[in-house]
N, CA, C and O atoms as a GROMACS GRO file, in nm:
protein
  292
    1UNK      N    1  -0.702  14.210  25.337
    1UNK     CA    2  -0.699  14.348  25.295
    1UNK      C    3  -0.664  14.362  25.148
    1UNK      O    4  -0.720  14.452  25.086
    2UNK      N    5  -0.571  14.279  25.080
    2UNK     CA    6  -0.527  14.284  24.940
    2UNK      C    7  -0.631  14.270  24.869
    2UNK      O    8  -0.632  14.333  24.763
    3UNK      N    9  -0.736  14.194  24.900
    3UNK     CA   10  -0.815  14.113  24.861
    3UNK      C   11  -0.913  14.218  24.815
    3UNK      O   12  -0.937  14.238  24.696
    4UNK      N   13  -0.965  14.281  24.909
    4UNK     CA   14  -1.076  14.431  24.953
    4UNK      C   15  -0.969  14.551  24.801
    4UNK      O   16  -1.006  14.599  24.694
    5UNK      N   17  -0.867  14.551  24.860
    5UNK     CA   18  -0.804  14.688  24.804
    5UNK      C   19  -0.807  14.628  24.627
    5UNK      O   20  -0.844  14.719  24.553
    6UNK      N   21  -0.773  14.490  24.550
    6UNK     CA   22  -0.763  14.434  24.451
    6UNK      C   23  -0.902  14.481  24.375
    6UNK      O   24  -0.925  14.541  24.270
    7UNK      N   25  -1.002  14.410  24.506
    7UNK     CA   26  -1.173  14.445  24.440
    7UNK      C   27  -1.226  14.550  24.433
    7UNK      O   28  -1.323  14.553  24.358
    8UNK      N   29  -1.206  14.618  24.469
    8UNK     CA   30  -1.277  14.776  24.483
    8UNK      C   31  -1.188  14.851  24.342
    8UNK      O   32  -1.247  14.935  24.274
    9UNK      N   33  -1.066  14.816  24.313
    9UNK     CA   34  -0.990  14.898  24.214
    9UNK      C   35  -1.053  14.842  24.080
    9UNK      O   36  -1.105  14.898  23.984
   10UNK      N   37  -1.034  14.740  24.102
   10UNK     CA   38  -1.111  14.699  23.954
   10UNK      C   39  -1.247  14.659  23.923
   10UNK      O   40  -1.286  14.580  23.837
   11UNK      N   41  -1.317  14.733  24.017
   11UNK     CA   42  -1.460  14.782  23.968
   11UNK      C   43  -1.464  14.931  23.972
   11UNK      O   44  -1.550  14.978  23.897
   12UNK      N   45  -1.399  15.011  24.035
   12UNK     CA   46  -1.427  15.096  24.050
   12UNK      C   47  -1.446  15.199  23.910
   12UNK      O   48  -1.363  15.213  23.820
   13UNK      N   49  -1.546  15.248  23.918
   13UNK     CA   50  -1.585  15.319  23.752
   13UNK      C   51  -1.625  15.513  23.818
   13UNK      O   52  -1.706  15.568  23.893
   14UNK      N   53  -1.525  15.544  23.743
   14UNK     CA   54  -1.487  15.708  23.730
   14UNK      C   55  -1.610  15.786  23.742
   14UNK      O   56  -1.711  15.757  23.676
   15UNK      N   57  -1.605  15.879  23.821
   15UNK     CA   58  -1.748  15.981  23.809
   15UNK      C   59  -1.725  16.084  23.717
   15UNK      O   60  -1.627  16.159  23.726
   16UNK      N   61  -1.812  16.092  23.629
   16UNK     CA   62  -1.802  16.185  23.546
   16UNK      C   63  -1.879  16.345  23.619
   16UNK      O   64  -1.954  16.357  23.715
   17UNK      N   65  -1.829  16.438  23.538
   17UNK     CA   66  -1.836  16.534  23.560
   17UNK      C   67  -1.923  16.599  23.505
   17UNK      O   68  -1.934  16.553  23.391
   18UNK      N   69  -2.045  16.743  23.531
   18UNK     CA   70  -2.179  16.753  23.448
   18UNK      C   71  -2.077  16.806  23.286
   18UNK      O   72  -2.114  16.763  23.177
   19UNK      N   73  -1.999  16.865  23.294
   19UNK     CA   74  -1.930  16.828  23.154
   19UNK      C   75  -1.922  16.730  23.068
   19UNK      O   76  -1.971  16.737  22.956
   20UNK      N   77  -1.847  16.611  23.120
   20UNK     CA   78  -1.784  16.475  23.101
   20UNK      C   79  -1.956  16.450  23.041
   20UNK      O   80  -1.982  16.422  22.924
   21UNK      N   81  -2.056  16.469  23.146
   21UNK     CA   82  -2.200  16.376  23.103
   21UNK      C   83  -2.247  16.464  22.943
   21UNK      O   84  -2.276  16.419  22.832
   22UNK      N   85  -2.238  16.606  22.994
   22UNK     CA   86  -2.260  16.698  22.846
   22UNK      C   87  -2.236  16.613  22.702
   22UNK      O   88  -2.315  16.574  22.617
   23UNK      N   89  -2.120  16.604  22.711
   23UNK     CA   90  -2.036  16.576  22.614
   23UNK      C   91  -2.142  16.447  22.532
   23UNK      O   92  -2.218  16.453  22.435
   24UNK      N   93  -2.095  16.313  22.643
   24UNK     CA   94  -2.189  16.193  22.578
   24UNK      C   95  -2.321  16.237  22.577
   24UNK      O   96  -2.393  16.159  22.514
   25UNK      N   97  -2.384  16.341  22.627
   25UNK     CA   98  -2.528  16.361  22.574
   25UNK      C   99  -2.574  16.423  22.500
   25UNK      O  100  -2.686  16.408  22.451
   26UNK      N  101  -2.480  16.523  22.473
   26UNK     CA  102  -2.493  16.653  22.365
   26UNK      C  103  -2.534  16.752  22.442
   26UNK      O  104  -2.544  16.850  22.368
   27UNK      N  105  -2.565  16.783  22.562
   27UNK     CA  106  -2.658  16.898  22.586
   27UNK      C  107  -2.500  16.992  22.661
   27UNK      O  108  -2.378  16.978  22.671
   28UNK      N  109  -2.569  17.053  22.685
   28UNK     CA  110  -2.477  17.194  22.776
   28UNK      C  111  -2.458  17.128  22.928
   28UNK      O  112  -2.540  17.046  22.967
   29UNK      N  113  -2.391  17.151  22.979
   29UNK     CA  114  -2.339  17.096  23.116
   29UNK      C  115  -2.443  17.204  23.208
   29UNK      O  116  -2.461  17.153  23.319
   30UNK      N  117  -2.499  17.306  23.198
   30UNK     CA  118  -2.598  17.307  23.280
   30UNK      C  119  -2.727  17.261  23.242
   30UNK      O  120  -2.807  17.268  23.335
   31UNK      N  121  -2.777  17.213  23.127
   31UNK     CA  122  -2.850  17.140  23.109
   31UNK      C  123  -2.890  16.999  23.192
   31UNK      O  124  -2.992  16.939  23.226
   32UNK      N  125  -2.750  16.984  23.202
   32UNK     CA  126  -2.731  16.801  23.305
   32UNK      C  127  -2.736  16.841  23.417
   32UNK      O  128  -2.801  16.761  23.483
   33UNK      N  129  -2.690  16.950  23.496
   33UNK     CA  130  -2.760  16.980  23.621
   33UNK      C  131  -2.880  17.056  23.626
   33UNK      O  132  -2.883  17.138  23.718
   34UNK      N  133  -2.971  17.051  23.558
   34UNK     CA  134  -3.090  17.104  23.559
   34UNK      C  135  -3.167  16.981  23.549
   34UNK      O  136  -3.278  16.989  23.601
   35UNK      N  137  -3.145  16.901  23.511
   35UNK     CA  138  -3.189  16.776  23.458
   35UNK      C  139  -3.191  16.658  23.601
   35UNK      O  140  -3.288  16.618  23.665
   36UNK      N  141  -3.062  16.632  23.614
   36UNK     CA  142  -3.049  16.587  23.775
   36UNK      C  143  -3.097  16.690  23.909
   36UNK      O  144  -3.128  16.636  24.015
   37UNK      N  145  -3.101  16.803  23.899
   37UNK     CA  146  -3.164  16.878  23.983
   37UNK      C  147  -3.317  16.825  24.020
   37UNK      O  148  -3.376  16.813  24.127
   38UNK      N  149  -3.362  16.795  23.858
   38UNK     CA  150  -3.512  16.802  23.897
   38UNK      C  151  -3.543  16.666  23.892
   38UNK      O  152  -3.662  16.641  23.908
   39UNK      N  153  -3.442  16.543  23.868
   39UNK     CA  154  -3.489  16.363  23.895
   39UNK      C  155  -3.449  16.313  23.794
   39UNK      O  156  -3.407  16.197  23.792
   40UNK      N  157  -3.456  16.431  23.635
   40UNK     CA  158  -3.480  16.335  23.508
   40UNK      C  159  -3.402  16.225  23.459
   40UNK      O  160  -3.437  16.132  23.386
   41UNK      N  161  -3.241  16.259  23.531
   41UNK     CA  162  -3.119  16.177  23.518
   41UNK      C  163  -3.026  16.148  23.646
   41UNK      O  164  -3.010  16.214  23.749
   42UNK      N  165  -2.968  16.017  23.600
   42UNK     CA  166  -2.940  15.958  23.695
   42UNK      C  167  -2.787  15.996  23.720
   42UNK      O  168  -2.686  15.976  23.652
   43UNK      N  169  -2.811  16.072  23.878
   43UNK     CA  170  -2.672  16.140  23.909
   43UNK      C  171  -2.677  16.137  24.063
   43UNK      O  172  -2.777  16.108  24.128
   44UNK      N  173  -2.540  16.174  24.121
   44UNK     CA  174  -2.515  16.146  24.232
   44UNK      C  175  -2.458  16.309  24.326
   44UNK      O  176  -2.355  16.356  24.277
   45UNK      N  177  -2.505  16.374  24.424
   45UNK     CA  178  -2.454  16.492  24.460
   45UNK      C  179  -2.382  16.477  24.501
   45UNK      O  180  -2.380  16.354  24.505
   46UNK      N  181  -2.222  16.540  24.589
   46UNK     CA  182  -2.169  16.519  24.677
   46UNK      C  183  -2.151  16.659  24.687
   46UNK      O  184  -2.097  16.731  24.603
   47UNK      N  185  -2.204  16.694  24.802
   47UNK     CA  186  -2.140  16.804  24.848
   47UNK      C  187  -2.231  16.920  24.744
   47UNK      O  188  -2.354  16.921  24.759
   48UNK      N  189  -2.188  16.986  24.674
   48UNK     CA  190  -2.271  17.108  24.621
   48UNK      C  191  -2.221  17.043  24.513
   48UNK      O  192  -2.303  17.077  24.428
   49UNK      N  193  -2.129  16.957  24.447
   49UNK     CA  194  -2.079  16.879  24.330
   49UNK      C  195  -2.179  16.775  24.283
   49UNK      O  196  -2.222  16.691  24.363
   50UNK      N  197  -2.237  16.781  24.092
   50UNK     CA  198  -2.325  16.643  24.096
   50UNK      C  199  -2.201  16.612  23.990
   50UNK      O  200  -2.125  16.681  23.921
   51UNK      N  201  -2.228  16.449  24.017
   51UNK     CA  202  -2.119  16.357  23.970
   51UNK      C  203  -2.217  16.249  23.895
   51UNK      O  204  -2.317  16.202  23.950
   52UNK      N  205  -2.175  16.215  23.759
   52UNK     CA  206  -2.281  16.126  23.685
   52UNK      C  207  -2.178  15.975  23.733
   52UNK      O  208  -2.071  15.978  23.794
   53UNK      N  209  -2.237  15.875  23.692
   53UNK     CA  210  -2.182  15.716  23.648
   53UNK      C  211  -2.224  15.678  23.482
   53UNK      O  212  -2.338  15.662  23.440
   54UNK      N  213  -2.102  15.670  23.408
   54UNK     CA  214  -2.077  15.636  23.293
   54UNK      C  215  -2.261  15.521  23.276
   54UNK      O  216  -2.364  15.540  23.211
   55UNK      N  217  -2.224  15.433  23.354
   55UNK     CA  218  -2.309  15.286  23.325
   55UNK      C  219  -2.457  15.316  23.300
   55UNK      O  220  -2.536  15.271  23.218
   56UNK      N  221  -2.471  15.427  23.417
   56UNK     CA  222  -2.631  15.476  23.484
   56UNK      C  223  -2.676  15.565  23.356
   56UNK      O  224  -2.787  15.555  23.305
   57UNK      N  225  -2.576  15.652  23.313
   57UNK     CA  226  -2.591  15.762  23.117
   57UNK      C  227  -2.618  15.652  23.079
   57UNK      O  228  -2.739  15.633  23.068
   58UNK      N  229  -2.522  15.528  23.041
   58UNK     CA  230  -2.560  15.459  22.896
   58UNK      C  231  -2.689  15.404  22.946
   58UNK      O  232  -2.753  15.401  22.841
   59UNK      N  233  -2.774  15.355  23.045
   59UNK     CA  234  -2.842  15.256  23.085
   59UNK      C  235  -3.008  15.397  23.030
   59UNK      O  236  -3.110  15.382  22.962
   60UNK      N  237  -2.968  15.477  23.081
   60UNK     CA  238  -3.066  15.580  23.108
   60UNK      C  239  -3.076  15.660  22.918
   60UNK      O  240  -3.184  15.677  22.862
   61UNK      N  241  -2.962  15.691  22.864
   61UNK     CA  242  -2.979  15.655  22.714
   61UNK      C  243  -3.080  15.567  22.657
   61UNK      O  244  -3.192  15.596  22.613
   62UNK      N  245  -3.014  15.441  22.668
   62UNK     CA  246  -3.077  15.341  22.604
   62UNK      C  247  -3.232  15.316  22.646
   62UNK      O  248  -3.290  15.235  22.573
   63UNK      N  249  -3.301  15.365  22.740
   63UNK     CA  250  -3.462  15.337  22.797
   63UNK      C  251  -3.525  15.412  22.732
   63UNK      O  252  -3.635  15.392  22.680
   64UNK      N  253  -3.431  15.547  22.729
   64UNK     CA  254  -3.513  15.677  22.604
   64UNK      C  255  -3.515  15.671  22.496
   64UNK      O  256  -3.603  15.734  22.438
   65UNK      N  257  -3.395  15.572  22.401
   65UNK     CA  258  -3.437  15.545  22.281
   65UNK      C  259  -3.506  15.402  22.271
   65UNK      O  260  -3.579  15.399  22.172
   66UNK      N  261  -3.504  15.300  22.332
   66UNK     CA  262  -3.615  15.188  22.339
   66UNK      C  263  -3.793  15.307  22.328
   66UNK      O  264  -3.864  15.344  22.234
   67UNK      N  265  -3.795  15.321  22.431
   67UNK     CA  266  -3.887  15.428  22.460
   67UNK      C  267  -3.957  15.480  22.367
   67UNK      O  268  -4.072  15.443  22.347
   68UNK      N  269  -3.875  15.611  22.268
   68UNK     CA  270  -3.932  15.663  22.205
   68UNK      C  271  -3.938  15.601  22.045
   68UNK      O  272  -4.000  15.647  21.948
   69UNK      N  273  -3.856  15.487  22.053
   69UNK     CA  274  -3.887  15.365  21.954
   69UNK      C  275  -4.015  15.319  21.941
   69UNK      O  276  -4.073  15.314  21.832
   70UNK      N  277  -4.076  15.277  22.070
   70UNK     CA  278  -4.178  15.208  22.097
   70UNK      C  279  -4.303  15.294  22.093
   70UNK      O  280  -4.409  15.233  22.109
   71UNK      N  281  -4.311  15.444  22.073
   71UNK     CA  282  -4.403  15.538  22.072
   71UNK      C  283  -4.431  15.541  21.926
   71UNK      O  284  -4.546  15.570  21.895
   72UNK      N  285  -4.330  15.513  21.812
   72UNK     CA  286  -4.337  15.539  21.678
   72UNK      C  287  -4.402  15.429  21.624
   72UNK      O  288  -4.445  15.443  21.509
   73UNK      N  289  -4.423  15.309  21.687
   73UNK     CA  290  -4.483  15.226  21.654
   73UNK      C  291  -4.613  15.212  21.601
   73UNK      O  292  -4.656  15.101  21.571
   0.00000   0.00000   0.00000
């Protein structure tokens, strides 16, 4: 059980809030639930609550500027 309770704490990574996601994205916090509403970003519902993952923003960042890097080409 120590073992389980040790591993889960130190991975465990904070859900951000459509605020919290605002912030690192610049947009308006209903922007980020308009956005996850309709697929464009990667978020998680619970309940009538959407909850982002720090990792899934930076990962989902970085594809849009590779991305629109690769369009200017």
């Amino acid at each position: 059980m120590d073992t389980l309770r040790t591993t889960s704490q130190s991975t465990f990574e904070p859900l951000w809030t459509p605020a919290d996601a605002g912030i690192y994205l610049g947009v308006h916090p209903k922007t980020v639930v308009k956005m996850a509403r309709l697929g464009q970003l990667p978020a998680l519902r619970l309940g009538k609550h959407w909850r982002f993952r720090r990792a899934d923003l930076v990962a989902w960042a970085e594809s849009r500027v590779k991305s629109s890097c690769q369009l200017g080409e």
